[in-house]
ZAMARGU-4260 file (C-alpha; in steps of 0.2 Angstrom, whole numbers, plus 5000, padded with zeros to 4 digits):
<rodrens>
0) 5519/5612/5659 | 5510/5595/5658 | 5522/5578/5656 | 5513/5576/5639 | 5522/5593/5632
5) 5536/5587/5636 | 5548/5583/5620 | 5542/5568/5611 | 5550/5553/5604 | 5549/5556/5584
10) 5547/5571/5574 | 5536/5571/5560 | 5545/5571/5542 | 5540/5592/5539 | 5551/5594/5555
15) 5565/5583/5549 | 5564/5593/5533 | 5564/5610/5543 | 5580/5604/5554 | 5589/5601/5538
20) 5587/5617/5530 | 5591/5625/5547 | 5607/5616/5548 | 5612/5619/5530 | 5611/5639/5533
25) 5621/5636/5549 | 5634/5628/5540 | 5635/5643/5527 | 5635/5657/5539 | 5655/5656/5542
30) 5657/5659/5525 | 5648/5676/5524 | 5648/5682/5541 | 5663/5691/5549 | 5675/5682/5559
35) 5668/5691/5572 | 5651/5687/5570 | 5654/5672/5569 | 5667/5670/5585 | 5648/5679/5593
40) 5637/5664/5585 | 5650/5652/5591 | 5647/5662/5610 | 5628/5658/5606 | 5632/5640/5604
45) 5641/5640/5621 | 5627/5651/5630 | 5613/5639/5622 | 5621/5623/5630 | 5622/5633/5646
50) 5603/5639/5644 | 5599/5618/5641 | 5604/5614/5656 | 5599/5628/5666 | 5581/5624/5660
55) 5582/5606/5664 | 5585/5611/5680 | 5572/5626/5682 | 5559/5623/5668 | 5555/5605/5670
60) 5562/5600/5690 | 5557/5619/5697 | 5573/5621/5705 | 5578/5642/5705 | 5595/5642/5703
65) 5604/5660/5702 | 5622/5651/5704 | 5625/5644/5686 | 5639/5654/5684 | 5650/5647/5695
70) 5648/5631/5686 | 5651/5639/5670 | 5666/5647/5680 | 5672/5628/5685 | 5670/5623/5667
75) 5680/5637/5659 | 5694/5635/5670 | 5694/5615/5670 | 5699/5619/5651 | 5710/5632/5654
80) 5720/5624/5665 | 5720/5609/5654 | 5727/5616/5640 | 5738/5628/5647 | 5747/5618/5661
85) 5747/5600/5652 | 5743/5602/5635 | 5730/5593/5634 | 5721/5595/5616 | 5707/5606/5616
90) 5693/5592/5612 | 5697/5581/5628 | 5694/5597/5638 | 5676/5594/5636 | 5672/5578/5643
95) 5684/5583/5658 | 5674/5600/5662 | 5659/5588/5660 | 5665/5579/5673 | 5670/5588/5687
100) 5653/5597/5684 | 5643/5584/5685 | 5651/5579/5704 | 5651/5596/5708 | 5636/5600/5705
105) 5627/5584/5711 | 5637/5586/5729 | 5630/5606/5727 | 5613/5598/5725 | 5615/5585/5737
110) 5613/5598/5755 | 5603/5609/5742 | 5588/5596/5744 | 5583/5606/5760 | 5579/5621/5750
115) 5565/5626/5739 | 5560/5644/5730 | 5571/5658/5736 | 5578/5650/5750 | 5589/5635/5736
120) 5591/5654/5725 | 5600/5661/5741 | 5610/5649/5743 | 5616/5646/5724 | 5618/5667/5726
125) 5630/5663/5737 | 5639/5650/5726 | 5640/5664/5712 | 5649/5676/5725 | 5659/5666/5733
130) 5668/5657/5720 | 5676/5670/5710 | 5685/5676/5725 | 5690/5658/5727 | 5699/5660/5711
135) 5709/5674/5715 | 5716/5665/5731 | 5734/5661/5732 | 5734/5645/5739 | 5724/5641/5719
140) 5733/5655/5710 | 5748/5646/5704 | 5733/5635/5694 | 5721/5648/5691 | 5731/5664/5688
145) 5725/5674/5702 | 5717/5689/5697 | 5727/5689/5679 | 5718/5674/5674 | 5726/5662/5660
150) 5726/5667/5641 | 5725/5651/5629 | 5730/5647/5612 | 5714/5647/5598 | 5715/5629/5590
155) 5720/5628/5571 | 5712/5618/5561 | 5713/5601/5559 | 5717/5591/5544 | 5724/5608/5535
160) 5704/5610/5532 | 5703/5628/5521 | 5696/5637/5533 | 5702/5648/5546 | 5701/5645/5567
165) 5685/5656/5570 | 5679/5647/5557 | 5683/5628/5563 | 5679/5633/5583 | 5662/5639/5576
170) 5659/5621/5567 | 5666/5612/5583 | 5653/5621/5592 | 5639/5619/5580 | 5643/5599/5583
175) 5645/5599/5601 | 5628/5609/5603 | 5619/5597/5591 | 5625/5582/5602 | 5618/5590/5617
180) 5604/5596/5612 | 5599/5578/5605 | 5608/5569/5624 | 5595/5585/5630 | 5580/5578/5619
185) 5581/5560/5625 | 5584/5562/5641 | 5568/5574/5643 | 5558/5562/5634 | 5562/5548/5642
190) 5558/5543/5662 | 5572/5553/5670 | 5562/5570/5661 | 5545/5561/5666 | 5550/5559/5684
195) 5558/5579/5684 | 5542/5586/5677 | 5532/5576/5690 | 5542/5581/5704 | 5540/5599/5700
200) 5521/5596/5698 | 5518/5587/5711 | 5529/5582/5724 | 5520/5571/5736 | 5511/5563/5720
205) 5528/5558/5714 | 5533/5551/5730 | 5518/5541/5731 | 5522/5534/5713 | 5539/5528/5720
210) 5549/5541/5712 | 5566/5546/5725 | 5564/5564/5723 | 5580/5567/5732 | 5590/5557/5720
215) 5581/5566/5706 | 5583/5582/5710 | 5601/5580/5715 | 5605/5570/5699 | 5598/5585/5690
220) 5608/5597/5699 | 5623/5588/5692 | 5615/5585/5675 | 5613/5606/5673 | 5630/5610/5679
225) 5637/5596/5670 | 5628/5605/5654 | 5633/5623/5660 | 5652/5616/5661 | 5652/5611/5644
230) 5646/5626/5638 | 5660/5637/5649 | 5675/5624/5643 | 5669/5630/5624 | 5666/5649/5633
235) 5683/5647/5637 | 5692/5640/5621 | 5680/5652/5610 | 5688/5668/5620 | 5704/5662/5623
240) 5706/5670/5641 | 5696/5665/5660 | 5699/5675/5674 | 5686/5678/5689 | 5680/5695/5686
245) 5675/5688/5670 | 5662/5674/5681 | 5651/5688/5691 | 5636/5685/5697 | 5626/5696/5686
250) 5632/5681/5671 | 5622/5670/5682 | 5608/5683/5683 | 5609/5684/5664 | 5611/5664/5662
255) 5592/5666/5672 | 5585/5679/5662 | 5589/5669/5647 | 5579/5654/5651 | 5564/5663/5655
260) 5565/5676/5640 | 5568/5662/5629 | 5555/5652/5635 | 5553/5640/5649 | 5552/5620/5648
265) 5554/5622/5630 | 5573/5617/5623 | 5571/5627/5608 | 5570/5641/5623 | 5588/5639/5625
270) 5592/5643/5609 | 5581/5657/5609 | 5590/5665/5627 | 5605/5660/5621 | 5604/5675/5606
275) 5597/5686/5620 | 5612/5687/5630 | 5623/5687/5617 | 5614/5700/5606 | 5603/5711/5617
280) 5619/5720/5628 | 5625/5726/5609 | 5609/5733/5606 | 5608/5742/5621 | 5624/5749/5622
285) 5623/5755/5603 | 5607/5762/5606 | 5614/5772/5622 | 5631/5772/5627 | 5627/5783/5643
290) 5617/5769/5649 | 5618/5756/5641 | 5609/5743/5656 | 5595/5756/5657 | 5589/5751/5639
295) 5594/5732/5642 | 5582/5733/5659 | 5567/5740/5646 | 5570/5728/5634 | 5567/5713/5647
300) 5551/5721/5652 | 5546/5724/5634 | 5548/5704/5630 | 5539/5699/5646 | 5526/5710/5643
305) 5524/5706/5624 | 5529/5687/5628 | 5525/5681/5645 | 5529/5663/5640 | 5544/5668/5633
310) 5550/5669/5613 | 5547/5650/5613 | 5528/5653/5616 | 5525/5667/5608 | 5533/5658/5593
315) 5522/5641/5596 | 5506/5653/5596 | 5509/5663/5582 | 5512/5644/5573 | 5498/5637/5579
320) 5487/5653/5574 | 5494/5651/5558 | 5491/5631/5556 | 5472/5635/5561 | 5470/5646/5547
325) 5478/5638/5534
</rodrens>
C-alpha cells in the first residue's frame, strides 16, 4: 500500500453522514438483540481493538507477528488482577493494561529488531507458547490463579441507568473502540504512520530520509501490544474469567488470520476480522459438529480465494464499481 492510501486527514460530509447512521444502529442493537448477542458484539469490539493494532504493526510497518496473544494474555490479566486483588474499578483497568503493554511490548520489539519475515514470526511463536505456561507457575499463581484462573464480577451500571450489565459493557465498549479507532486514525495519518509505511516499503530509502527505523519499529511494537492489551483488559471484563488455557496460540494464529481476511492496511479491516473471529467458529461448528475446524479451514480458503485483499478490498471495489456507474 502506497503512503498516499493511507488514512487521511478529513472525511467528506457523505462519510460524516454514513458514520452517523452507523453509530445510531449500533446504539439500538442492545435493545433488540439478545443479551448474548450482544455480550458477542461486545467480544467484537474487543477483537476489532486487537485487530487495530495488530495491523499497525503488520499492514503498515511489515512486521509478522504470530505472538499477539500473549499480549492480549498480559492485558486480560493486568485487569483481572486489578479488580480481583485490589478492587480497583473496572474503567481504570484499561489505561493500566495499556501501559504495561506498551513497555512490554516495546522491550519485546526492542531485541526483535534483528528479525524480519519468519525469523521475528518464530520468535513472537515463541512468545505465544511460552507465556501461558508462565501463567500457571507457582511462583505467579498466588496473582494469577494458576491453572484455575480468576473469575471477576460483571460491572453494573452506572448512575442506575435502565439498562441491564450486558447492556452498559456493550456501550462501554462501543466508546472505548471509537476512541481508539480515532487515536488509530490520527496517528496513521500523521508522520509516525508516514514513517511506518515507508519503513515497510522501503527500508534503506527511509533511512536515507532520516527516519530511525529502529526506534520506529520498536515504538510500533509497543503501540500494537499496547492496542491488543486494551482489547484483552475489555476481553477480560466482558467474559468475566482469564486463565491460560484460554491464551493459546492458536488465539494468536486467529488474531493473524483476522487482519489479513478483514483486509490488510485498511482500519476498517479490523472491524471486518474482528466479526470473522467471532462469527465464523459458530458457523462452522453449527454447520458440522464432527468437525467443526474442518469447515472453518474451508471458509478461510473460500474468502482468500474470493477476496484476496481481504473483505476491506473486496468492499472498496465493489464501491468503486458502483461509483463508476452511477
Amino acid at each position: 500500500m502506497a503512503a498516499g492510501n493511507l488514512p487521511g486527514s478529513a472525511l467528506p460530509p457523505w462519510k460524516w453522514a454514513a458514520l452517523a447512521v452507523l453509530l445510531a444502529l449500533l446504539c439500538a442493537l442492545p435493545f433488540v438483540l439478545s443479551n448474548f448477542s450482544v455480550f458477542q458484539l461486545t467480544l467484537v469490539m474487543a477483537y476489532a481493538i486487537v485487530l487495530l493494532g495488530l495491523n499497525m504493526l503488520t499492514g503498515y510497518n511489515g512486521q509478522i507477528s504470530l505472538g499477539h496473544g500473549a499480549f492480549y494474555a498480559i492485558g486480560a490479566y493486568a485487569a483481572a488482577i486489578l479488580m480481583d486483588h485490589y478492587g480497583v474499578p473496572y474503567w481504570m483497568t484499561l489505561p493500566v493494561a495499556a501501559a504495561v503493554c506498551l513497555v512490554a511490548g516495546f522491550l519485546f520489539g526492542l531485541p526483535a529488531l534483528r528479525l524480519e519475515g519468519p525469523y521475528l514470526a518464530l520468535a513472537t511463536f515463541g512468545l505465544a507458547v511460552a507465556l501461558p505456561q508462565l501463567l500457571k507457575h507457582k511462583a505467579l499463581e498466588k496473582w494469577t490463579g494458576g491453572v484455575q484462573g480468576i473469575t471477576i464480577l460483571k460491572p453494573d451500571p452506572p448512575f442506575g441507568l435502565p439498562i441491564n450489565a450486558d447492556q452498559w459493557l456493550y456501550f462501554f465498549a462501543l466508546a472505548v473502540a471509537i476512541v481508539m479507532f480515532a487515536l488509530g486514525r490520527n496517528l496513521l495519518a500523521g508522520r509516525i504512520g508516514r514513517a511506518m509505511v515507508a519503513i515497510r516499503d522501503n527500508p534503506i530509502a527511509a533511512e536515507a530520509m532520516g527516519i530511525d527505523i529502529a526506534l520506529y519499529k520498536s515504538l510500533t511494537f509497543g503501540v500494537s501490544a499496547m492496542f491488543t492489551g486494551i482489547g484483552g483488559a475489555l476481553g477480560a471484563i466482558a467474559v468475566q474469567f482469564v486463565a491460560p488455557d484460554s491464551f493459546n496460540v492458536f488465539l494468536s494464529i486467529a488474531f493473524l488470520v483476522g487482519i489479513v481476511v478483514g483486509g490488510l492496511s485498511t482500519l476498517q479491516g479490523a472491524i471486518y476480522g474482528a466479526l470473522f473471529i467471532q462469527f465464523v467458529p459458530n458457523v462452522a461448528d453449527r454447520i458440522s459438529r464432527a468437525a467443526p475446524w474442518a469447515i472453518y479451514g474451508i471458509m478461510v480458503i473460500l474468502f482468500m480465494y474470493l477476496a484476496p485483499g481481504g473483505v476491506a478490498g473486496f468492499v472498496q471495489r465493489i464501491s468503486r464499481s458502483w461509483r463508476r456507474r452511477t
